[in-house]
C-alpha atoms as an extended CHARMM CRD file, in Angstrom:
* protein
*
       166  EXT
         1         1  UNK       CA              0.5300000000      -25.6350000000       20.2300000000  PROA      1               0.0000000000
         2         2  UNK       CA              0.7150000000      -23.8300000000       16.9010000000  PROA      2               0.0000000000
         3         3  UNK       CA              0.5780000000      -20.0140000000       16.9140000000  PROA      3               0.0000000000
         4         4  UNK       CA             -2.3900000000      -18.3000000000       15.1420000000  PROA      4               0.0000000000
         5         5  UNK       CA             -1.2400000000      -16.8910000000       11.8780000000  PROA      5               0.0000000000
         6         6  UNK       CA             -3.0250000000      -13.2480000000       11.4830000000  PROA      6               0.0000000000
         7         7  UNK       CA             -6.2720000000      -13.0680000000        9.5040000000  PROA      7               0.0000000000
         8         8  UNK       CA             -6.2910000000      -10.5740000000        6.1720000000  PROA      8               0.0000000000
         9         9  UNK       CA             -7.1500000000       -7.6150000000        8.1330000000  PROA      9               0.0000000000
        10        10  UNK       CA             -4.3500000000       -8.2780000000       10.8000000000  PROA      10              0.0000000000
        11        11  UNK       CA             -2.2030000000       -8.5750000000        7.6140000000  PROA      11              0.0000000000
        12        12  UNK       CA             -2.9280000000       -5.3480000000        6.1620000000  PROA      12              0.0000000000
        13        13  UNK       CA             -2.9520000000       -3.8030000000        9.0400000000  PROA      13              0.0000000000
        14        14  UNK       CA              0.5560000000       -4.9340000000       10.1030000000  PROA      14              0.0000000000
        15        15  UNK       CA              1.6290000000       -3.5180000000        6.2050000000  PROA      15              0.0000000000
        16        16  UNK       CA             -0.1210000000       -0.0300000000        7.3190000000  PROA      16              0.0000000000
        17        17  UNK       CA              1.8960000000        0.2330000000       10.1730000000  PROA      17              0.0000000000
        18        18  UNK       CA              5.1630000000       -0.6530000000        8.7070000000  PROA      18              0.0000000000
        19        19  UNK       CA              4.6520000000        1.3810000000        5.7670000000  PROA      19              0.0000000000
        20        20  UNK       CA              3.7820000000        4.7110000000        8.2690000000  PROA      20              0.0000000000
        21        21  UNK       CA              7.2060000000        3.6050000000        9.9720000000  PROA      21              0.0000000000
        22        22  UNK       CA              8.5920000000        4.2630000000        6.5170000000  PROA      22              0.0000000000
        23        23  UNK       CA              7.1390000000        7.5830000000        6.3430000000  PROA      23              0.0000000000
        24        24  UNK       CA              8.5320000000        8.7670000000        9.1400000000  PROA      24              0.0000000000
        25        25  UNK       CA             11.6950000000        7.4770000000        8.2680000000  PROA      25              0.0000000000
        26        26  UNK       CA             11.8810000000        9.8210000000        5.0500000000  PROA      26              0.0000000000
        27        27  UNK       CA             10.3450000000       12.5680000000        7.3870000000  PROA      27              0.0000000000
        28        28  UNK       CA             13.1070000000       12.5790000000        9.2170000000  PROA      28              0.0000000000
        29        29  UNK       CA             15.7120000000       12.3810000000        6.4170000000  PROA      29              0.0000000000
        30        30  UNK       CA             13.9990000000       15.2180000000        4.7180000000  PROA      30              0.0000000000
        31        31  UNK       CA             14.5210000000       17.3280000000        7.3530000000  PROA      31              0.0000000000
        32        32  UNK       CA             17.8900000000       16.1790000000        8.1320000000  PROA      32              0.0000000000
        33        33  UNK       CA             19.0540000000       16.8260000000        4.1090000000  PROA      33              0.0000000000
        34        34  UNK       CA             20.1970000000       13.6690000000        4.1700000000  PROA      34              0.0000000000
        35        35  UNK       CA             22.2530000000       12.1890000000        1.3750000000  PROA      35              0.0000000000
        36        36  UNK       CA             19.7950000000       12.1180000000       -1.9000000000  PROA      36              0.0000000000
        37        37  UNK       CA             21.1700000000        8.0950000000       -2.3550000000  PROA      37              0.0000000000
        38        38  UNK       CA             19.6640000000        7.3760000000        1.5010000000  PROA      38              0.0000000000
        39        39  UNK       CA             16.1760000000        9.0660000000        0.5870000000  PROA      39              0.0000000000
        40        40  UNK       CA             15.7990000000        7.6640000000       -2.6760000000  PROA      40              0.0000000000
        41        41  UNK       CA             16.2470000000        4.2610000000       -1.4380000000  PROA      41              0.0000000000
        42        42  UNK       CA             13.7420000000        4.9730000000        1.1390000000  PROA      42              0.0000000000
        43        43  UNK       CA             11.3520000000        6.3840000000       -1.2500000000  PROA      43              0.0000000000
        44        44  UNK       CA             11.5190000000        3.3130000000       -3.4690000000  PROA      44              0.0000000000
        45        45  UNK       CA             10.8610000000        1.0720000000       -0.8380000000  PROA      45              0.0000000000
        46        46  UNK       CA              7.9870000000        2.8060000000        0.4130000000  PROA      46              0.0000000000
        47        47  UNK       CA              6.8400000000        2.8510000000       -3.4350000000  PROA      47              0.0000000000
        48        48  UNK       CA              7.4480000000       -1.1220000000       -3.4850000000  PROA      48              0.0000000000
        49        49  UNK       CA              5.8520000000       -2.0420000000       -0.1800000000  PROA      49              0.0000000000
        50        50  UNK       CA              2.2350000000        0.4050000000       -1.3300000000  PROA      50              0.0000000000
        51        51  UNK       CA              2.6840000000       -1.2870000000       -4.7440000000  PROA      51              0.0000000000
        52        52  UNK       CA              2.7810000000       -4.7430000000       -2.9180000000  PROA      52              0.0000000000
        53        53  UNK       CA              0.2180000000       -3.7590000000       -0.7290000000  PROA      53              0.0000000000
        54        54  UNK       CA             -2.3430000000       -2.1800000000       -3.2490000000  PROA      54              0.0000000000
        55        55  UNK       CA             -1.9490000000       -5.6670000000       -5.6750000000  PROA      55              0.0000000000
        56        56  UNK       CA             -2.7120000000       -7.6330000000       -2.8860000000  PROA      56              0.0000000000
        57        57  UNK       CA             -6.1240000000       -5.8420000000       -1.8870000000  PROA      57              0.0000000000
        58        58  UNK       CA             -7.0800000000       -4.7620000000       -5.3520000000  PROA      58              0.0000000000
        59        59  UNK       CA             -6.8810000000       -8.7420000000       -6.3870000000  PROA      59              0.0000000000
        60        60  UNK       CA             -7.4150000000      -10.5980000000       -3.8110000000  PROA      60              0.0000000000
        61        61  UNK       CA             -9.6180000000       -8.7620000000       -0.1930000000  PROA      61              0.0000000000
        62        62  UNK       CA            -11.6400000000       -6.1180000000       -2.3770000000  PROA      62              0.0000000000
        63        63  UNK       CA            -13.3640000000       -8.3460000000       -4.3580000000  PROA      63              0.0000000000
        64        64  UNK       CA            -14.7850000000      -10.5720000000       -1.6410000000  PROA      64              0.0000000000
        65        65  UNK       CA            -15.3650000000       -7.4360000000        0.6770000000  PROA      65              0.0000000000
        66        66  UNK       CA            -17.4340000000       -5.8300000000       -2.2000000000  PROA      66              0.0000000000
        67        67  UNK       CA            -19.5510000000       -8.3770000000       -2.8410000000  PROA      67              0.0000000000
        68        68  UNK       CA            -20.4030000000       -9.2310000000        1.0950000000  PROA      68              0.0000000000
        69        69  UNK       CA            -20.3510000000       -5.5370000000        2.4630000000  PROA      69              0.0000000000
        70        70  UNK       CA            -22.2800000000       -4.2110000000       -0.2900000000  PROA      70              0.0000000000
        71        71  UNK       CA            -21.3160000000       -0.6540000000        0.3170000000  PROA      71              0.0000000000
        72        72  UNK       CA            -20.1670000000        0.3420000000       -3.6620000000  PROA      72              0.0000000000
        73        73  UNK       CA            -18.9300000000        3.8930000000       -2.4070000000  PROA      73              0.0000000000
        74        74  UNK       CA            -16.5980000000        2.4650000000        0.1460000000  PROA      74              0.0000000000
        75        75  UNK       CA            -15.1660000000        0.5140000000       -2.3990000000  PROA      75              0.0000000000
        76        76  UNK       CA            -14.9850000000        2.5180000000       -5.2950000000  PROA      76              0.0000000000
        77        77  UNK       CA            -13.5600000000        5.1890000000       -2.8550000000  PROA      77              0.0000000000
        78        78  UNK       CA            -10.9070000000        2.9280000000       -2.0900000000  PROA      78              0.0000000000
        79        79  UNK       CA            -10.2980000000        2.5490000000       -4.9290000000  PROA      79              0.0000000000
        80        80  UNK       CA            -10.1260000000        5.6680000000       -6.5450000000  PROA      80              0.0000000000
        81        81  UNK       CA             -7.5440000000        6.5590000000       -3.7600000000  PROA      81              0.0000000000
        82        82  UNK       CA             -5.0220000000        3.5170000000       -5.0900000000  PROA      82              0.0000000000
        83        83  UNK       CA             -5.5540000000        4.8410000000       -8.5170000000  PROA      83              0.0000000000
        84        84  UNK       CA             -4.1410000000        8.4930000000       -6.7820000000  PROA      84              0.0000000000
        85        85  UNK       CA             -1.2010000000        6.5920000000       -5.3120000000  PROA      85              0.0000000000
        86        86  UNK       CA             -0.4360000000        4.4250000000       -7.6150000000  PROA      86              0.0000000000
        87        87  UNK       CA              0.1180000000        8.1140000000      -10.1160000000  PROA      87              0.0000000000
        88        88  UNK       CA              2.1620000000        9.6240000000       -7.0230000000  PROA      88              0.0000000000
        89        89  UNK       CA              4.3530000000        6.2520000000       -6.8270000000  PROA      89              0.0000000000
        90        90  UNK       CA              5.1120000000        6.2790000000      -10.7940000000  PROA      90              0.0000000000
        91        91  UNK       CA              6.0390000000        9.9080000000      -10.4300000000  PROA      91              0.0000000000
        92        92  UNK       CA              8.2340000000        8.9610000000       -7.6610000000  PROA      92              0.0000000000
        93        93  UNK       CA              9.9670000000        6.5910000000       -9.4350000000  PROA      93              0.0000000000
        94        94  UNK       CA             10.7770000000        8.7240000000      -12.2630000000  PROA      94              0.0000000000
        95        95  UNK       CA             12.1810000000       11.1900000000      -10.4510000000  PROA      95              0.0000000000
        96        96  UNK       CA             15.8110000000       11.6670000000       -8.3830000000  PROA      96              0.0000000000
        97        97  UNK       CA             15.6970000000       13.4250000000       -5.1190000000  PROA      97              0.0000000000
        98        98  UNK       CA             17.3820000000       16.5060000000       -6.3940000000  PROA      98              0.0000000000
        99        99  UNK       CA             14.2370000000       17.2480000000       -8.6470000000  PROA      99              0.0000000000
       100       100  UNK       CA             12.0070000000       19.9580000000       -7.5480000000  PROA      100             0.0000000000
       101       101  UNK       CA              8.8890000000       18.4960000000       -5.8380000000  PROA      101             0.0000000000
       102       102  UNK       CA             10.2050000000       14.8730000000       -4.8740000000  PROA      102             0.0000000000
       103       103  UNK       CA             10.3000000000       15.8550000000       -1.2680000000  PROA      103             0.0000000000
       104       104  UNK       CA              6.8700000000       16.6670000000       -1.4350000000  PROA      104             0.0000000000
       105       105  UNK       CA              5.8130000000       14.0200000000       -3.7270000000  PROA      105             0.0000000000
       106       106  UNK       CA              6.8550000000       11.4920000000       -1.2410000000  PROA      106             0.0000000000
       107       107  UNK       CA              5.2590000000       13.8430000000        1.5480000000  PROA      107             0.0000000000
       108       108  UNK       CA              1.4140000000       13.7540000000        0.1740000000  PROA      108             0.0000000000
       109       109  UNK       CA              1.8520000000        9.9400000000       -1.0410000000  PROA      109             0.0000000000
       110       110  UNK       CA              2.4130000000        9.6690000000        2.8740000000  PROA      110             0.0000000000
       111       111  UNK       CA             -1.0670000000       11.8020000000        3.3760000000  PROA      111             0.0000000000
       112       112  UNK       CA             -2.4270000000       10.0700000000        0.7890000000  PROA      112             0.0000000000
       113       113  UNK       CA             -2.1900000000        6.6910000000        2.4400000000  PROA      113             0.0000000000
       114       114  UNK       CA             -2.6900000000        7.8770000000        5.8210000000  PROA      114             0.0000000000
       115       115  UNK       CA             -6.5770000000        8.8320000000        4.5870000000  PROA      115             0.0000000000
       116       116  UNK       CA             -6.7150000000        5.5690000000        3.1280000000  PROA      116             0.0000000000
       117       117  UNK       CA             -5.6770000000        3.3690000000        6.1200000000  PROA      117             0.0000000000
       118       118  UNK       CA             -7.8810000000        5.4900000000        8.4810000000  PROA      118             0.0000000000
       119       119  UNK       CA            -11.1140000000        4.8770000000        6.3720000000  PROA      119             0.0000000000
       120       120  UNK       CA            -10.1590000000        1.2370000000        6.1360000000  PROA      120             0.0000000000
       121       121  UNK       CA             -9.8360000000        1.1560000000        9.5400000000  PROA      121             0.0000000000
       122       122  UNK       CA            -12.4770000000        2.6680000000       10.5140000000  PROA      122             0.0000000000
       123       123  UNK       CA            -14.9850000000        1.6820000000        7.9130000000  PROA      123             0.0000000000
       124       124  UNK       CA            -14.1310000000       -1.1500000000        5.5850000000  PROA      124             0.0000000000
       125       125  UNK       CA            -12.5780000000       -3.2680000000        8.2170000000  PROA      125             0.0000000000
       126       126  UNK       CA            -15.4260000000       -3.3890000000       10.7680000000  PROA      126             0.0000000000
       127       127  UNK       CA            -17.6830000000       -4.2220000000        7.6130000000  PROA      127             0.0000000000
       128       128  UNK       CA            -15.4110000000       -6.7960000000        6.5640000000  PROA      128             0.0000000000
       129       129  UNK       CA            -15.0560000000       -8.6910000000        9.8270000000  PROA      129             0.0000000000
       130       130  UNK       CA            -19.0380000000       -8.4400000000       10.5580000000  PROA      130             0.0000000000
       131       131  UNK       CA            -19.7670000000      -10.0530000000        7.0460000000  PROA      131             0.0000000000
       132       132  UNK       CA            -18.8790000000      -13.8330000000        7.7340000000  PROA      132             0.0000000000
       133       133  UNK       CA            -15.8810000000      -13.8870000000        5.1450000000  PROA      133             0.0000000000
       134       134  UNK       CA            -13.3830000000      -16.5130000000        5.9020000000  PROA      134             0.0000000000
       135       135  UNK       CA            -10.9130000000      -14.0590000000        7.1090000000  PROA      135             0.0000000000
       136       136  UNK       CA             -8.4150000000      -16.6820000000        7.9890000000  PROA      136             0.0000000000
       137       137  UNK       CA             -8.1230000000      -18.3510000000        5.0080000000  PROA      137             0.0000000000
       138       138  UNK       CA             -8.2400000000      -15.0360000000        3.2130000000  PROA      138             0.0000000000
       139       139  UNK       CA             -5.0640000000      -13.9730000000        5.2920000000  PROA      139             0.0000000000
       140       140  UNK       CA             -2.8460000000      -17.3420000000        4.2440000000  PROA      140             0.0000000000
       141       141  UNK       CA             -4.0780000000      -16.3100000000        0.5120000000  PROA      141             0.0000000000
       142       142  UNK       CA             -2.7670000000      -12.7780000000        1.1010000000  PROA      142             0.0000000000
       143       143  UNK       CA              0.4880000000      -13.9550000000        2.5690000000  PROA      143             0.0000000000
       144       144  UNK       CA              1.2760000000      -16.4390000000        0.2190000000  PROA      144             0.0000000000
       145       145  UNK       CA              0.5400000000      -13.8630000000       -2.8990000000  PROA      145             0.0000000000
       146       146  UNK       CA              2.7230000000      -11.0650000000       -0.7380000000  PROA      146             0.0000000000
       147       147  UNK       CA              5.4400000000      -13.7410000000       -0.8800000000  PROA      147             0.0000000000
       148       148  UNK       CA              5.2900000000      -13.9170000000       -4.8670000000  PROA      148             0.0000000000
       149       149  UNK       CA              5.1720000000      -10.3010000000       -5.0790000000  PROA      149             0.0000000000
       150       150  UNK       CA              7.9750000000       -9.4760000000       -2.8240000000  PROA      150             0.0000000000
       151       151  UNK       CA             10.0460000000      -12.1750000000       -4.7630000000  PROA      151             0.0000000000
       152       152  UNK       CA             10.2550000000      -10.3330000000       -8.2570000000  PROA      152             0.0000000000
       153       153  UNK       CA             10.1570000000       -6.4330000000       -6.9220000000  PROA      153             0.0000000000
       154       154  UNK       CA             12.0170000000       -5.1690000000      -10.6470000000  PROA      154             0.0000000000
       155       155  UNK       CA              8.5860000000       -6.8420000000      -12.6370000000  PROA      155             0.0000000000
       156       156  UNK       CA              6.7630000000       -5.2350000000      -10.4750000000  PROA      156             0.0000000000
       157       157  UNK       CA              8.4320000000       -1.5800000000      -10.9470000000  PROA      157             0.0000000000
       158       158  UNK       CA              8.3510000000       -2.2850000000      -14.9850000000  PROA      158             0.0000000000
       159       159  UNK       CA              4.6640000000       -3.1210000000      -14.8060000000  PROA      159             0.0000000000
       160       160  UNK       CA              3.8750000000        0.4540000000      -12.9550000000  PROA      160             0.0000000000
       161       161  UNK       CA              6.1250000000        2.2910000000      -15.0780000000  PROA      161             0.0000000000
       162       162  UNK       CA              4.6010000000        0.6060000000      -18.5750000000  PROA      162             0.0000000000
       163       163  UNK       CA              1.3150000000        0.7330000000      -17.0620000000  PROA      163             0.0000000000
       164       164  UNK       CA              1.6960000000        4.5930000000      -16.5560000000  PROA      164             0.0000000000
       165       165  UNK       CA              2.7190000000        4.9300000000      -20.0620000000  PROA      165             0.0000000000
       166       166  UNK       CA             -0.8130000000        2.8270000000      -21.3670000000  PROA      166             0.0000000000
């Protein structure tokens, strides 16, 4: 018997909880003054996974949900709030740990996303599994994509950093 592979909302849901693990991680480092080399790694990897995670619902579950949920605020919401992010993670990335404000950089990105996942949950994903998208096939689309990302992370941290200069 094969085992069911989780549908795009299981997906993303499993990356919101992983990535809140991460949070609490640097919470804890933070307030431990941990060594700047231990928080900065942290810090990039939360920047990497939201990066990973924002490409993969920007191009590939937004689009469908928009068009079958039909709730344009939602969306553009959404939206708006990767734009936010995605500022906070460039910043992030441009900074060391000794720099004023990187604690609390990394401290409202955290915020940031925890609004984000809560209206998701809580709005967009209900809507999303009530409108009859193929949320299956939509997950194996999402993991195979994730795999591409997570495969060439340094492109990926040159495209934010250009992007932020654009």
């Amino acid at each position: 018997m094969s085992e069911k592979k989780q549908d795009a909302l299981e997906l993303l849901d499993a990356d919101h909880r992983a990535v809140r693990q991460l949070f609490q991680e640097y919470r804890e480092l933070a307030a431990n003054d941990a060594p700047e080399a231990r928080r900065k790694a942290l810090a990039e990897q939360i920047c990497m996974e939201l990066t990973i995670h924002a490409k993969l619902e920007e191009e590939l579950f937004y689009p469908p949900v928009r068009e079958a949920i039909r709730d344009d605020d939602l969306m553009d919401e959404a939206e708006v709030e990767h734009a936010s992010a995605k500022d906070l993670i460039v910043q992030i990335l441009s900074m060391d740990p000794h720099e004023e404000l990187y604690d609390a950089k990394v401290t409202v990105l955290g915020e940031y996303i925890e609004h984000h996942v809560r209206e998701e949950r809580e709005e967009m994903f209900p809507k999303a599994r009530r409108s009859g998208i193929d949320l299956q096939r939509l997950g194996e689309l999402l993991r195979e994509r994730k795999g591409e990302l997570q495969a060439v992370p340094e492109a990926l941290r040159e495209e934010l950093l250009v992007g932020a200069l654009a």
